[in-house]
PQR file with spaces between the fields and no chain letter, atoms N, CA, C, O and H, PARSE charges and radii, in Angstrom:
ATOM       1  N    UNK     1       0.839   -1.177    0.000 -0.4000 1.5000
ATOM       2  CA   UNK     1       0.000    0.000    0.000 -0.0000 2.0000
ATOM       3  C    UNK     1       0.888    1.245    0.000  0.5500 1.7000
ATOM       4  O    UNK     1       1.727    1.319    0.898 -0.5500 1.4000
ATOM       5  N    UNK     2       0.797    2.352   -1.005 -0.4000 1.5000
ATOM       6  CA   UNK     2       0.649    3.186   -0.417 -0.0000 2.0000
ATOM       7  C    UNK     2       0.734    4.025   -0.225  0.5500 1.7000
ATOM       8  O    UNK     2      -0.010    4.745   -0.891 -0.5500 1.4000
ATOM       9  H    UNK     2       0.115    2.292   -1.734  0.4000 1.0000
ATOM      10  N    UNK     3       1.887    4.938    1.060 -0.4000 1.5000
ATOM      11  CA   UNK     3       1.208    5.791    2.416 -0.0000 2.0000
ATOM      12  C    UNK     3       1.064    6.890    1.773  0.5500 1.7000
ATOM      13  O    UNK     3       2.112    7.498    1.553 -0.5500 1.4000
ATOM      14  H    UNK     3       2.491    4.352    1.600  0.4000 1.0000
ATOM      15  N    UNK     4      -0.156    7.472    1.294 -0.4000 1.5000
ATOM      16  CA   UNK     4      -0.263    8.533    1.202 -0.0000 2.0000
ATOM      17  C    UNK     4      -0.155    9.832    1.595  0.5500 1.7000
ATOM      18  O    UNK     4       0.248   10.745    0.875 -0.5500 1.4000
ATOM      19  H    UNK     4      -1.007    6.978    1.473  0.4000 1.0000
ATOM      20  N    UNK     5      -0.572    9.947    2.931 -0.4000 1.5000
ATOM      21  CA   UNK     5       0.019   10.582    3.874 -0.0000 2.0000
ATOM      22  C    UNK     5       1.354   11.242    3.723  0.5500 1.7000
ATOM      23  O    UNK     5       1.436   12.453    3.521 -0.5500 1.4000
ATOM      24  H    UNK     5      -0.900    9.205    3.517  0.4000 1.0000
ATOM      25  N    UNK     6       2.444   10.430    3.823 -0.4000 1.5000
ATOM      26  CA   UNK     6       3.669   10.206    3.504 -0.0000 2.0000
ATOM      27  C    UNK     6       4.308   11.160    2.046  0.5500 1.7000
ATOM      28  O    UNK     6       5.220   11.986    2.001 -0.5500 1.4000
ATOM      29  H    UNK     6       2.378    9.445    3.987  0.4000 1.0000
ATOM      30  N    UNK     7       3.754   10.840    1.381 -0.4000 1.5000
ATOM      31  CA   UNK     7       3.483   11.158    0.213 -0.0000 2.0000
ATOM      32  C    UNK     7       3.393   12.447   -0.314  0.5500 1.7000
ATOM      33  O    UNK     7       4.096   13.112   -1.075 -0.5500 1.4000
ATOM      34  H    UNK     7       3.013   10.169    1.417  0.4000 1.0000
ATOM      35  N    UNK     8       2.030   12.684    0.470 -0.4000 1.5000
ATOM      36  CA   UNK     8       1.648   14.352    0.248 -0.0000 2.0000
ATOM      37  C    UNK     8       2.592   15.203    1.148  0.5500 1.7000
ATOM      38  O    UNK     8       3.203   16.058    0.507 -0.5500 1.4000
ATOM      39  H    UNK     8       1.460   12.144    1.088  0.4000 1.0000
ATOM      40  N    UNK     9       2.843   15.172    2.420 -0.4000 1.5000
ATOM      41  CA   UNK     9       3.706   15.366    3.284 -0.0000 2.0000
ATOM      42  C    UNK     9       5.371   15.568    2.129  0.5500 1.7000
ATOM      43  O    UNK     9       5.811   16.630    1.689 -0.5500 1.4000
ATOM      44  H    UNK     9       2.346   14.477    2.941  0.4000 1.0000
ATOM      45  N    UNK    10       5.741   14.674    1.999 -0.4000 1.5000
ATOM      46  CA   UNK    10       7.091   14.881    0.855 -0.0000 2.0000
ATOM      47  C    UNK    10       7.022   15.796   -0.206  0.5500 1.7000
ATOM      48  O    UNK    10       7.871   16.676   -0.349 -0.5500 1.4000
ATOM      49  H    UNK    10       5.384   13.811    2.357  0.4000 1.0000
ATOM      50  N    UNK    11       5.932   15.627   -1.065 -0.4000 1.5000
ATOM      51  CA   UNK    11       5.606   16.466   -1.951 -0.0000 2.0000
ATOM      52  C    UNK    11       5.173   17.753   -2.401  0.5500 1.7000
ATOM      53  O    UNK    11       5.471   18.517   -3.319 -0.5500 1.4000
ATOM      54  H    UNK    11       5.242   14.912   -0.949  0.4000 1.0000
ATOM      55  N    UNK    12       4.179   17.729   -1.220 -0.4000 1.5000
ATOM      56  CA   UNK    12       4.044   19.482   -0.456 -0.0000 2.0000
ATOM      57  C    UNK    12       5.125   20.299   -0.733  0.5500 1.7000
ATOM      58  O    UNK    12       5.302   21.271   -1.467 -0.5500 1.4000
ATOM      59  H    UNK    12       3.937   17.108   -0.475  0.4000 1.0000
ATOM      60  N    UNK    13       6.131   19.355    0.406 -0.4000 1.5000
ATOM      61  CA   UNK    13       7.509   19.979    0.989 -0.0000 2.0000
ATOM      62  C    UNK    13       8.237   20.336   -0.487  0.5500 1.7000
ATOM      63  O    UNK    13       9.135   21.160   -0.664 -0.5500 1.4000
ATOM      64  H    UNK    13       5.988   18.565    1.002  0.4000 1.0000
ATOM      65  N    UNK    14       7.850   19.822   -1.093 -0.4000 1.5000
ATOM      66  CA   UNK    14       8.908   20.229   -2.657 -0.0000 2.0000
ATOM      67  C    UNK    14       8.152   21.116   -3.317  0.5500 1.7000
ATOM      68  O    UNK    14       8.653   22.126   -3.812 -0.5500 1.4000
ATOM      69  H    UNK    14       7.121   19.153   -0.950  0.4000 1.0000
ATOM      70  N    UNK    15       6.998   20.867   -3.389 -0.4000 1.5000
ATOM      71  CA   UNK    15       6.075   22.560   -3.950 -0.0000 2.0000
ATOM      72  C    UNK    15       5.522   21.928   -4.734  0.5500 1.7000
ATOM      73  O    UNK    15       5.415   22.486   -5.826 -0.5500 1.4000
ATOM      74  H    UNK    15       6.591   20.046   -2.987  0.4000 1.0000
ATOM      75  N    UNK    16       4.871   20.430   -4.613 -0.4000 1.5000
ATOM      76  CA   UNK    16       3.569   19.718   -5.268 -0.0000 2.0000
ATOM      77  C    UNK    16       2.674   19.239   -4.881  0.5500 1.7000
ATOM      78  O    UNK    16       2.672   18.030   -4.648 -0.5500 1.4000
ATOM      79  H    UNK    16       4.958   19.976   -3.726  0.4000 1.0000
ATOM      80  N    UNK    17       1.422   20.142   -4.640 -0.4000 1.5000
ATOM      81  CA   UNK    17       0.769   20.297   -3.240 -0.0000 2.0000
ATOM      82  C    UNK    17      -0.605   19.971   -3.927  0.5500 1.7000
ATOM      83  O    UNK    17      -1.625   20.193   -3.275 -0.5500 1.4000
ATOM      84  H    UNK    17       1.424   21.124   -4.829  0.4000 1.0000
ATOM      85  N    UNK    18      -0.724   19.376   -5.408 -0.4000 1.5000
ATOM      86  CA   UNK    18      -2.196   19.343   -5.647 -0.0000 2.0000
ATOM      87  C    UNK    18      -1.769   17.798   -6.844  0.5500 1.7000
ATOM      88  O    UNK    18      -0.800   17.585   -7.573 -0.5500 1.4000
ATOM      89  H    UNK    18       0.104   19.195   -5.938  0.4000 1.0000
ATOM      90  N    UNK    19      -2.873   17.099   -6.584 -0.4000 1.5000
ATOM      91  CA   UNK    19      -2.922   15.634   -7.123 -0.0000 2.0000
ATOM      92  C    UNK    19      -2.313   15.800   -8.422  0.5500 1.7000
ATOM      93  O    UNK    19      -1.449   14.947   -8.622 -0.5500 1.4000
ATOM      94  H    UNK    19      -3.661   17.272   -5.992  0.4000 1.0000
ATOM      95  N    UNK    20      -2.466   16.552   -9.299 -0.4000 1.5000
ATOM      96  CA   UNK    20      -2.578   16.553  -10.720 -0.0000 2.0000
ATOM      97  C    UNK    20      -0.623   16.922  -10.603  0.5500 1.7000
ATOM      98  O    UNK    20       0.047   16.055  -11.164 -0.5500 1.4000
ATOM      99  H    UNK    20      -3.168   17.245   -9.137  0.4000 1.0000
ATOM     100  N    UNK    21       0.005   17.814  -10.096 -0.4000 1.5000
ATOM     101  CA   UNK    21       1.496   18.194  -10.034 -0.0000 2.0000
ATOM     102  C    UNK    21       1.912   16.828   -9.282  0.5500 1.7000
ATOM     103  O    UNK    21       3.135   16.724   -9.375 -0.5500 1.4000
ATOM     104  H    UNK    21      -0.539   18.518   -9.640  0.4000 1.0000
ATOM     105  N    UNK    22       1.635   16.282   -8.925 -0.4000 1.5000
ATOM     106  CA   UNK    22       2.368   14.923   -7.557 -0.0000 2.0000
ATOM     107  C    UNK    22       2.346   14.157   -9.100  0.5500 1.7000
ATOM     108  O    UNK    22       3.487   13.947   -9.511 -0.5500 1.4000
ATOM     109  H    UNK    22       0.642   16.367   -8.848  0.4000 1.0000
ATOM     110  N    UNK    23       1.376   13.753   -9.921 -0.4000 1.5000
ATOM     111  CA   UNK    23       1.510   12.763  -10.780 -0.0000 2.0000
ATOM     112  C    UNK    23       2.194   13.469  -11.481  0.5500 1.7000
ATOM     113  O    UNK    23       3.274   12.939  -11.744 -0.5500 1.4000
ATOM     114  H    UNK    23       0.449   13.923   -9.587  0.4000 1.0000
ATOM     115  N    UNK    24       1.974   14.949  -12.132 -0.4000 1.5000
ATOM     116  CA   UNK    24       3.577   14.956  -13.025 -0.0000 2.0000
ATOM     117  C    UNK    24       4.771   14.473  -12.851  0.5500 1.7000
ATOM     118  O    UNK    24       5.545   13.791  -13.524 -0.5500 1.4000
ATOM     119  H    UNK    24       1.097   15.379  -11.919  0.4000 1.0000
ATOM     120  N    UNK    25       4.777   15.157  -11.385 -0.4000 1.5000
ATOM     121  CA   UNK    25       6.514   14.888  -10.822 -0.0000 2.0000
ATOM     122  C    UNK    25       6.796   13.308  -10.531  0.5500 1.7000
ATOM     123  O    UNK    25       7.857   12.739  -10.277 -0.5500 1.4000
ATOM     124  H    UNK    25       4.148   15.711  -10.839  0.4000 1.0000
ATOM     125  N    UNK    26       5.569   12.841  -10.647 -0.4000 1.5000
ATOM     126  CA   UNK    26       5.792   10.792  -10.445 -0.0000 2.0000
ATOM     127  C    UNK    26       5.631   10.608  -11.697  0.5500 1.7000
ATOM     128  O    UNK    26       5.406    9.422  -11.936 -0.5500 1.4000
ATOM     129  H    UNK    26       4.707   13.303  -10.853  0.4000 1.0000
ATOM     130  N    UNK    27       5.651   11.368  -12.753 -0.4000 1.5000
ATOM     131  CA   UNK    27       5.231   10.630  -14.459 -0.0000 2.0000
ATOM     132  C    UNK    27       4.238    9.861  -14.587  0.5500 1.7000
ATOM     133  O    UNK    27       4.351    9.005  -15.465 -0.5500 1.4000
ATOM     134  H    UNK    27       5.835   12.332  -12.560  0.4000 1.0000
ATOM     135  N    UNK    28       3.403    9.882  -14.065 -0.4000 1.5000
ATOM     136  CA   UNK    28       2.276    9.248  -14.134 -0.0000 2.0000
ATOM     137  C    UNK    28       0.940    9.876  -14.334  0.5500 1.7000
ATOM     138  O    UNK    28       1.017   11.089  -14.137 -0.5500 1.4000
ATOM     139  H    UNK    28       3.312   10.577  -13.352  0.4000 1.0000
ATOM     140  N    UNK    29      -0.558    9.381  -14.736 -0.4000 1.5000
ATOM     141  CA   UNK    29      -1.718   10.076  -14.841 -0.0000 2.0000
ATOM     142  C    UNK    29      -2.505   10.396  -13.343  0.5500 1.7000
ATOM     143  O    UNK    29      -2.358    9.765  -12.296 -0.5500 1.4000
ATOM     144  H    UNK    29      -0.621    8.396  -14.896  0.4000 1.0000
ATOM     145  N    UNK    30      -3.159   11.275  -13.525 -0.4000 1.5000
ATOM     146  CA   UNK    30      -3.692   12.251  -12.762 -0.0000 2.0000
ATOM     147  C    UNK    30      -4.408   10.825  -12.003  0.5500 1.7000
ATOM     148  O    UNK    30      -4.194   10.314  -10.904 -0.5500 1.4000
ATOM     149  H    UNK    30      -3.279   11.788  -14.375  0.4000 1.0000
ATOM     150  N    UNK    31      -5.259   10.486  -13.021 -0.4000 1.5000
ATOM     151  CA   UNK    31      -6.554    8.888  -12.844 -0.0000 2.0000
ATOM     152  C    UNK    31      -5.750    7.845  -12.415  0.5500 1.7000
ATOM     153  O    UNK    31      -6.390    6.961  -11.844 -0.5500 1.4000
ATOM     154  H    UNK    31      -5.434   10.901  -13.914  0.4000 1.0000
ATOM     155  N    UNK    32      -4.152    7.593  -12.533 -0.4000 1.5000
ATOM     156  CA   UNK    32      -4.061    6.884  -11.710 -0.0000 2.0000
ATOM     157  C    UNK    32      -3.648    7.222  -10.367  0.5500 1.7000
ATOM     158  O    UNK    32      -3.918    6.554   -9.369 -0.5500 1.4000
ATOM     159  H    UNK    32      -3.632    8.311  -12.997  0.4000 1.0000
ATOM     160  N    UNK    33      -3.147    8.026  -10.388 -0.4000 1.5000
ATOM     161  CA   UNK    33      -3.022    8.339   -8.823 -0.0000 2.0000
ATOM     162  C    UNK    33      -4.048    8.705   -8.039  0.5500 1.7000
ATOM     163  O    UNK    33      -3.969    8.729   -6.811 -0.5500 1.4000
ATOM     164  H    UNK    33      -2.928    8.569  -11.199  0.4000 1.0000
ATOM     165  N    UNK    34      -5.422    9.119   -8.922 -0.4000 1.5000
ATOM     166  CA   UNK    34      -7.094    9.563   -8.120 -0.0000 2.0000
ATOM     167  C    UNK    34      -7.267    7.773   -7.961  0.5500 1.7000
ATOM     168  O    UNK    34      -7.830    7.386   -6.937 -0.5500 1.4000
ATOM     169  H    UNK    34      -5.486    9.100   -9.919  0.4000 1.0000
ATOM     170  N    UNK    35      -6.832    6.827   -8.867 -0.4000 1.5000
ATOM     171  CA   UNK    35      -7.735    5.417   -8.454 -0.0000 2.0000
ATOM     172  C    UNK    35      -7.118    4.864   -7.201  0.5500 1.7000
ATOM     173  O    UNK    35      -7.653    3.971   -6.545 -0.5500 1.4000
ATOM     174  H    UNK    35      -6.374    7.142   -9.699  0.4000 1.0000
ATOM     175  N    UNK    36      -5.978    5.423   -6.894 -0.4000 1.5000
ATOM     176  CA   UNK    36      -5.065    4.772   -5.453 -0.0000 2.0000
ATOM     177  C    UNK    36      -5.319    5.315   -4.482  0.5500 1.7000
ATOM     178  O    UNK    36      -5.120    4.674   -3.450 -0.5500 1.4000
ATOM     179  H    UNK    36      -5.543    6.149   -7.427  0.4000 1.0000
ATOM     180  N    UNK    37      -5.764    6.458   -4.384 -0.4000 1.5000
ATOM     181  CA   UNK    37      -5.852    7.617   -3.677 -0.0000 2.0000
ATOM     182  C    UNK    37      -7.121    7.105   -3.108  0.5500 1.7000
ATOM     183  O    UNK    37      -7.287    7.175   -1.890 -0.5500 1.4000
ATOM     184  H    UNK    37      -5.926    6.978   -5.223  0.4000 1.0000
ATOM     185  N    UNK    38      -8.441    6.371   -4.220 -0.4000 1.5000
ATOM     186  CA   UNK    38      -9.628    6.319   -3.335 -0.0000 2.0000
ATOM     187  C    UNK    38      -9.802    4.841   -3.629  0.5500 1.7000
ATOM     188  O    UNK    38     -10.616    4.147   -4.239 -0.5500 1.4000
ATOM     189  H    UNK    38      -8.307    6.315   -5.209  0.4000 1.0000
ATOM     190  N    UNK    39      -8.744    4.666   -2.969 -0.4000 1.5000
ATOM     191  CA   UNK    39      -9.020    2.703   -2.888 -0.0000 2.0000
ATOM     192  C    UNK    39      -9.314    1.859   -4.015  0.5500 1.7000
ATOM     193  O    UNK    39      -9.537    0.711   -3.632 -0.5500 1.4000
ATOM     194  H    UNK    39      -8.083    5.229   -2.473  0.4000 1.0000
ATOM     195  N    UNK    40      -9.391    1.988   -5.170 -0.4000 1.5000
ATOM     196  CA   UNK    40      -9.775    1.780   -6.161 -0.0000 2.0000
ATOM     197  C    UNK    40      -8.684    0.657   -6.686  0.5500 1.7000
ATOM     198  O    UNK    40      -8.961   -0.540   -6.603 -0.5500 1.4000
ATOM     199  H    UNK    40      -9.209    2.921   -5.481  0.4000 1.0000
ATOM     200  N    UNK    41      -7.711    1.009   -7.109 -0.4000 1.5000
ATOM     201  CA   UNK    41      -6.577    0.315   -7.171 -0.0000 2.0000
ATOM     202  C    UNK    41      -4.996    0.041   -5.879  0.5500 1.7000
ATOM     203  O    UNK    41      -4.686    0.729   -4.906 -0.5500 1.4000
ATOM     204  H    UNK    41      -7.485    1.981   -7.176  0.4000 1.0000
ATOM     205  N    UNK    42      -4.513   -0.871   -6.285 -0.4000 1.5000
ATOM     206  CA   UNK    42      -3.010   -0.881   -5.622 -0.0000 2.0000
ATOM     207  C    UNK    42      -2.449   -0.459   -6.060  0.5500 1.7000
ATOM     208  O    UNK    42      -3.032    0.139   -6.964 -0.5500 1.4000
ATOM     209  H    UNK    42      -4.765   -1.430   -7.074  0.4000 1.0000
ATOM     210  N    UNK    43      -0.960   -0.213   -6.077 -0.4000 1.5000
ATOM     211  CA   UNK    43      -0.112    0.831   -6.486 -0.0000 2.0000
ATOM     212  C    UNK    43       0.232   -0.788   -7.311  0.5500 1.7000
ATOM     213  O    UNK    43       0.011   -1.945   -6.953 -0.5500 1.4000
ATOM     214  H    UNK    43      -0.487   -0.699   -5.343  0.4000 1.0000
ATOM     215  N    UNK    44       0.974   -0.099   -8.759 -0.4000 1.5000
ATOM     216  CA   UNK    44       1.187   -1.124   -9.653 -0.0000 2.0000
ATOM     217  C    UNK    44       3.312   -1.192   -9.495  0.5500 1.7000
ATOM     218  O    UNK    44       4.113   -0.450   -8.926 -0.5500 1.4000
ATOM     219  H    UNK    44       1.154    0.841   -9.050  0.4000 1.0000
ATOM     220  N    UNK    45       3.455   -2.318  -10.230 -0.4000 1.5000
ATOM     221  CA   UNK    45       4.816   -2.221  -10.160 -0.0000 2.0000
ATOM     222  C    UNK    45       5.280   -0.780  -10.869  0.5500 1.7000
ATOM     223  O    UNK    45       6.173   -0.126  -10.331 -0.5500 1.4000
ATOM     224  H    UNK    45       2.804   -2.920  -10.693  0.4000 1.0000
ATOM     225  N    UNK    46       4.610   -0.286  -12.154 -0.4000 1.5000
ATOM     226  CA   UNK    46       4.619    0.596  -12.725 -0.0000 2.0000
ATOM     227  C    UNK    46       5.261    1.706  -11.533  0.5500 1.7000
ATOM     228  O    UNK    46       6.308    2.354  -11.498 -0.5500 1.4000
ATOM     229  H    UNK    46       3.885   -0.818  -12.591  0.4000 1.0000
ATOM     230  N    UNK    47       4.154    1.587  -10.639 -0.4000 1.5000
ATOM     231  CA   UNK    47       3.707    3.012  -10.080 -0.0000 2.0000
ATOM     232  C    UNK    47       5.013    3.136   -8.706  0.5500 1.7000
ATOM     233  O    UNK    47       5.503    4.095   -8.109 -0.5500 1.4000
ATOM     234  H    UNK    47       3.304    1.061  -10.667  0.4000 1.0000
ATOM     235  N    UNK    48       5.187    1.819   -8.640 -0.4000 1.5000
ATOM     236  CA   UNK    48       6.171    1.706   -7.394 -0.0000 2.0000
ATOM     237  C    UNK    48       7.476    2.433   -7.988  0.5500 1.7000
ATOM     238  O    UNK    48       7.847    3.352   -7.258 -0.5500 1.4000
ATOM     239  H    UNK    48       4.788    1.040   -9.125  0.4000 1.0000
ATOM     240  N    UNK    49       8.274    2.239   -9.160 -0.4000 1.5000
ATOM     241  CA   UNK    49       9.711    2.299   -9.882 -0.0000 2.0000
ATOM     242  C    UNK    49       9.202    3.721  -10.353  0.5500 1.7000
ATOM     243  O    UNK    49      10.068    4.438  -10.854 -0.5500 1.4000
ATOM     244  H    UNK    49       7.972    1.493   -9.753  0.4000 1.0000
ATOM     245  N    UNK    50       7.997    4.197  -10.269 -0.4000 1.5000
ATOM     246  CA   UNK    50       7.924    5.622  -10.649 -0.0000 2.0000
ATOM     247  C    UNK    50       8.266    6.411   -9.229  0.5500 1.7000
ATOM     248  O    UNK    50       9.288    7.095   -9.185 -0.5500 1.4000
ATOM     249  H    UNK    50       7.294    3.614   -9.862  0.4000 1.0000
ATOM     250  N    UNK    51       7.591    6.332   -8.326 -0.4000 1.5000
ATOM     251  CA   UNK    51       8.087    6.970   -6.703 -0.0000 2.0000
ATOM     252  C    UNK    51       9.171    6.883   -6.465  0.5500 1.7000
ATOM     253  O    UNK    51       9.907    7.809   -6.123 -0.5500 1.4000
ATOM     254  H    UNK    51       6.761    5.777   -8.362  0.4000 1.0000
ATOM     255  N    UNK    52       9.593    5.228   -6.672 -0.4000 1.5000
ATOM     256  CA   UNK    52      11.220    5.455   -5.926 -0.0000 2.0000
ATOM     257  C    UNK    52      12.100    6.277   -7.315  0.5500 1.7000
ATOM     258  O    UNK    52      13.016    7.014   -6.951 -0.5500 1.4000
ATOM     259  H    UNK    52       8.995    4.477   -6.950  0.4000 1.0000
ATOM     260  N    UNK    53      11.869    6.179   -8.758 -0.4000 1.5000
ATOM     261  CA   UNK    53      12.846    7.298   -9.435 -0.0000 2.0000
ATOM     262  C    UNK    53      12.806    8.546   -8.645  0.5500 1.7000
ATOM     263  O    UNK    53      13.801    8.962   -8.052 -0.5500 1.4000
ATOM     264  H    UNK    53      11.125    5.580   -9.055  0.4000 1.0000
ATOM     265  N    UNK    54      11.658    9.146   -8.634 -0.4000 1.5000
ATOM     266  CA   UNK    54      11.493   10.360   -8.773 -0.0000 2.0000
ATOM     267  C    UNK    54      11.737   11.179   -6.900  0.5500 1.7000
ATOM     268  O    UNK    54      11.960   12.344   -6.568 -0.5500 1.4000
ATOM     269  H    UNK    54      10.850    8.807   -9.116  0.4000 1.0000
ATOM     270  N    UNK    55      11.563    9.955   -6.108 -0.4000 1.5000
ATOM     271  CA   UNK    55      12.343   10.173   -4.514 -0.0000 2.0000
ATOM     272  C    UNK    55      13.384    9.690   -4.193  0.5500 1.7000
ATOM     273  O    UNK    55      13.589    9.302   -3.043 -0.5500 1.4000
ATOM     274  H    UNK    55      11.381    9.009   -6.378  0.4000 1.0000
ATOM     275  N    UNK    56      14.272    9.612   -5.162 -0.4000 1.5000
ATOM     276  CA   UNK    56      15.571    8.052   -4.824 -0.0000 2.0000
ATOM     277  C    UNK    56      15.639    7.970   -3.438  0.5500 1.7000
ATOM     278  O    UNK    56      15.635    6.895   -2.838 -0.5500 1.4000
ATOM     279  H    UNK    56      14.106    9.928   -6.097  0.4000 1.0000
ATOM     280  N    UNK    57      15.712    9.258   -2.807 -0.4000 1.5000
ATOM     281  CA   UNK    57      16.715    9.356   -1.137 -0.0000 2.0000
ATOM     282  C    UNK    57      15.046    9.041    0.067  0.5500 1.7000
ATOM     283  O    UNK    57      15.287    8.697    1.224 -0.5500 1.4000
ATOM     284  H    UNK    57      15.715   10.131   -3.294  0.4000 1.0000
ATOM     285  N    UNK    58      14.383    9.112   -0.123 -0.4000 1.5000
ATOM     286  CA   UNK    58      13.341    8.546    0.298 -0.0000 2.0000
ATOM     287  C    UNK    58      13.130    6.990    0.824  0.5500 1.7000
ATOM     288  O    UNK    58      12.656    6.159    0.050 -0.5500 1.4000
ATOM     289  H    UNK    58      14.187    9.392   -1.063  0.4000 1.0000
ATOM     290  N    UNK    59      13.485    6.652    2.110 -0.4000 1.5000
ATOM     291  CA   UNK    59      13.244    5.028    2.026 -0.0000 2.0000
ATOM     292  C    UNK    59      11.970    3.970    1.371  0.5500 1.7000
ATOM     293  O    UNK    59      10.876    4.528    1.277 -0.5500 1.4000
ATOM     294  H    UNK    59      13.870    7.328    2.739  0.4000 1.0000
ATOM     295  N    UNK    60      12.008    3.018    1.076 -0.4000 1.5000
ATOM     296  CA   UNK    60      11.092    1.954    0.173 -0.0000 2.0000
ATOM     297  C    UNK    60      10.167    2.305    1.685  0.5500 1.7000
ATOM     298  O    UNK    60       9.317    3.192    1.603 -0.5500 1.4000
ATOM     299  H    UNK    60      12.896    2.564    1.152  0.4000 1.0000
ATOM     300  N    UNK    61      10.353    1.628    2.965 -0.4000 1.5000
ATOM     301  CA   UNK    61       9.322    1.916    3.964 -0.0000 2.0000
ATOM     302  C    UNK    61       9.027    2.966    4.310  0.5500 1.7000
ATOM     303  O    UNK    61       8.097    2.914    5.115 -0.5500 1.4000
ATOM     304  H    UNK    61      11.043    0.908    3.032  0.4000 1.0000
ATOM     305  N    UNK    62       9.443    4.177    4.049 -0.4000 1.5000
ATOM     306  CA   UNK    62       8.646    5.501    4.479 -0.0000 2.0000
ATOM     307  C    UNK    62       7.607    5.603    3.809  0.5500 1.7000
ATOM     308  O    UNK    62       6.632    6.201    4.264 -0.5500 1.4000
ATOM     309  H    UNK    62      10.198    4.219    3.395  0.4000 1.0000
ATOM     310  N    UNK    63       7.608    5.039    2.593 -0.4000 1.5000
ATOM     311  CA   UNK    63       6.528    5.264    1.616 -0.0000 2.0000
ATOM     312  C    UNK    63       5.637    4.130    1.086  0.5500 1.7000
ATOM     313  O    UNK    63       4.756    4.403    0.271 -0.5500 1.4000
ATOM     314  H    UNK    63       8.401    4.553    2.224  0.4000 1.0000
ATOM     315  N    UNK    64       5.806    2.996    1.468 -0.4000 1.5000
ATOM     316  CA   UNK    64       4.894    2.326    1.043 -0.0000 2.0000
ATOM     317  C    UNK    64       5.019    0.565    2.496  0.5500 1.7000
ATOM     318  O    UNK    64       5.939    0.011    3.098 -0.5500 1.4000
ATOM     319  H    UNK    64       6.522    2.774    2.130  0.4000 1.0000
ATOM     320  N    UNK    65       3.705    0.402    2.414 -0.4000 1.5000
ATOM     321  CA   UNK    65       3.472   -0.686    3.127 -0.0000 2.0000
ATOM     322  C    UNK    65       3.182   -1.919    2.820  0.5500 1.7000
ATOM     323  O    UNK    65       2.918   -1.960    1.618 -0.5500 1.4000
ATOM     324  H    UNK    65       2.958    0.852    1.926  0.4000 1.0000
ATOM     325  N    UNK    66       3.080   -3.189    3.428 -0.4000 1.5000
ATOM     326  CA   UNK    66       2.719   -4.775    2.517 -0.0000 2.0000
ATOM     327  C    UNK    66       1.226   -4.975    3.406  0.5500 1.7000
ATOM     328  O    UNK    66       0.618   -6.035    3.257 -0.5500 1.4000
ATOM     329  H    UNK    66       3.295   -3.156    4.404  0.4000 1.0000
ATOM     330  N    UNK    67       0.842   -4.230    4.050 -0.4000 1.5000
ATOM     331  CA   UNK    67      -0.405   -4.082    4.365 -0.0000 2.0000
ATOM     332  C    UNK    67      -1.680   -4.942    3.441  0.5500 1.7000
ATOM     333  O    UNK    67      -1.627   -4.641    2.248 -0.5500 1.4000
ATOM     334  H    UNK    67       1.337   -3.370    4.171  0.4000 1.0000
ATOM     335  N    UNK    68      -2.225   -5.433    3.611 -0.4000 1.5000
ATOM     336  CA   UNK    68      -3.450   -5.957    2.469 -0.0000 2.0000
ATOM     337  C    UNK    68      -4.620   -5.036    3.263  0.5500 1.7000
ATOM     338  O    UNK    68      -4.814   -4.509    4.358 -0.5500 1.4000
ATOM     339  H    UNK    68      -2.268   -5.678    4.579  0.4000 1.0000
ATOM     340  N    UNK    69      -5.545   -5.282    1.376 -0.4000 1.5000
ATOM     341  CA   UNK    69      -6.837   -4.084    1.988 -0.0000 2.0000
ATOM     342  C    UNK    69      -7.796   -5.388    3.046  0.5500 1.7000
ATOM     343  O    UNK    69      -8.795   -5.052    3.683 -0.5500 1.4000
ATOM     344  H    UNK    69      -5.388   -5.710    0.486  0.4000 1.0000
């Protein structure tokens, strides 16, 4: 899963403070990060190798969990 929280918190802090800029700066679509965001989907392998590019210095556990829904 995940931590969203986490997430927005990091991203804020860099000056990407609204859903649609967080998926630029992750290269990814707006819709997929709205389908994770509201439970809809899991984060895909896709979506995982997109966070850790774009946070390298960010730990794998600060940001995401093995949590099941």
């Amino acid at each position: 899963m995940l931590r969203l929280d986490e997430l927005d918190r990091i991203t804020t802090a860099l000056g990407y403070d609204t859903d649609a800029a967080r998926a630029a700066f992750l290269g990814i679509s707006p819709a997929a990060l709205s389908k994770i965001r509201n439970g809809h989907h899991l984060p895909s392998a896709d979506l995982i190798a997109a966070v850790r590019t774009a946070l390298p210095r960010v730990p794998y556990e600060a940001l995401f969990t093995t949590e099941e829904r």
